[in-house]
C-alpha positions as CSV (number, residue, x, y, z in Angstrom):
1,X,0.0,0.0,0.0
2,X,1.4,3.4,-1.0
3,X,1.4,6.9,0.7
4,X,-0.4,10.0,-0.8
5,X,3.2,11.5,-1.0
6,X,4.4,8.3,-2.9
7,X,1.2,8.0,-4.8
8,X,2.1,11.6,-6.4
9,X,6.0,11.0,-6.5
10,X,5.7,7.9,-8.7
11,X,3.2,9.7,-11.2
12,X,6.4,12.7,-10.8
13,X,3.5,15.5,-9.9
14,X,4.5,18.1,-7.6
15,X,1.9,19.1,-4.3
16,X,0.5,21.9,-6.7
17,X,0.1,20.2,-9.8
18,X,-1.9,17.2,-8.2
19,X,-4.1,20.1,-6.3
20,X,-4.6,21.8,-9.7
21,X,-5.8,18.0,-11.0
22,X,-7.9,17.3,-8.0
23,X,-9.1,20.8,-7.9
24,X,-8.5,21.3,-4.4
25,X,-6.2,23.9,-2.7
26,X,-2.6,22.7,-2.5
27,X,-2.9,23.0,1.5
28,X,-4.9,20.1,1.6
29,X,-2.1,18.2,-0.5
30,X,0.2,19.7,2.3
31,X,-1.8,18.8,5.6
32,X,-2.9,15.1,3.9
33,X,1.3,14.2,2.9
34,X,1.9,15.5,6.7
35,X,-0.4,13.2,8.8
36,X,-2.5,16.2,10.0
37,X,-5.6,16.0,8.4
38,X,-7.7,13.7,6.6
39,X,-9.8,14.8,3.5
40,X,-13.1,15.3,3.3
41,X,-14.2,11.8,1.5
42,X,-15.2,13.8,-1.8
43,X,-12.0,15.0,-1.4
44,X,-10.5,11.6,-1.1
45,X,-12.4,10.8,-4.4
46,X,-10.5,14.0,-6.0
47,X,-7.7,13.1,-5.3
48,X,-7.2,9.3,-5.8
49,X,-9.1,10.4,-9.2
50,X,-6.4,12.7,-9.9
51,X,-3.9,10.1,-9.3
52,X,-5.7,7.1,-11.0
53,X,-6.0,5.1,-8.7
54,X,-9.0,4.0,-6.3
55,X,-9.4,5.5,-2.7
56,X,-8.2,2.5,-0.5
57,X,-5.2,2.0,-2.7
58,X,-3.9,5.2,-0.8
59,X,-2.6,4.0,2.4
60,X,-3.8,7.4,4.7
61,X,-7.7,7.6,3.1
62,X,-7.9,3.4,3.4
63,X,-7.0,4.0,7.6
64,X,-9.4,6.7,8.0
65,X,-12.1,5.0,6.2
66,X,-11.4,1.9,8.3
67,X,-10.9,3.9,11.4
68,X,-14.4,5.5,10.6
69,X,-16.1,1.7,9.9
70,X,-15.1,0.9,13.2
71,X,-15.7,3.5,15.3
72,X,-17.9,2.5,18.1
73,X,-21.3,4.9,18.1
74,X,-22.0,6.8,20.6
């Protein structure tokens, strides 16, 4: 399973040319790559889009969809 930040390297697209693809704001690139926040799903769907791939092939946006299957209601 491969990063967001791999994900982008391997395709050789810089943070602002994948947010220009995905059209989303290049902070949300930033804030995914650094672990502190996780896309909106649609957003998810952008960006794995952008990159060709499907959502859970990204490592990050597979967790937090896991993490949010799981979650105990309360």
């Amino acid at each position: 399973m491969l990063t967001l930040r791999e994900l982008r390297l391997r395709r050789v697209l810089s943070q602002r040319e994948l947010a220009k693809r995905a059209g989303v704001v290049q902070r949300t690139i930033v804030e995914a790559e650094a672990g502190r926040q996780v896309p909106h799903p649609a957003t998810m769907r952008k960006l794995a889009e952008a990159l060709g791939v499907a959502v859970t092939d990204i490592d990050e946006f597979r967790r937090a969809i896991e993490h949010a299957v799981t979650r105990p209601t309360t």
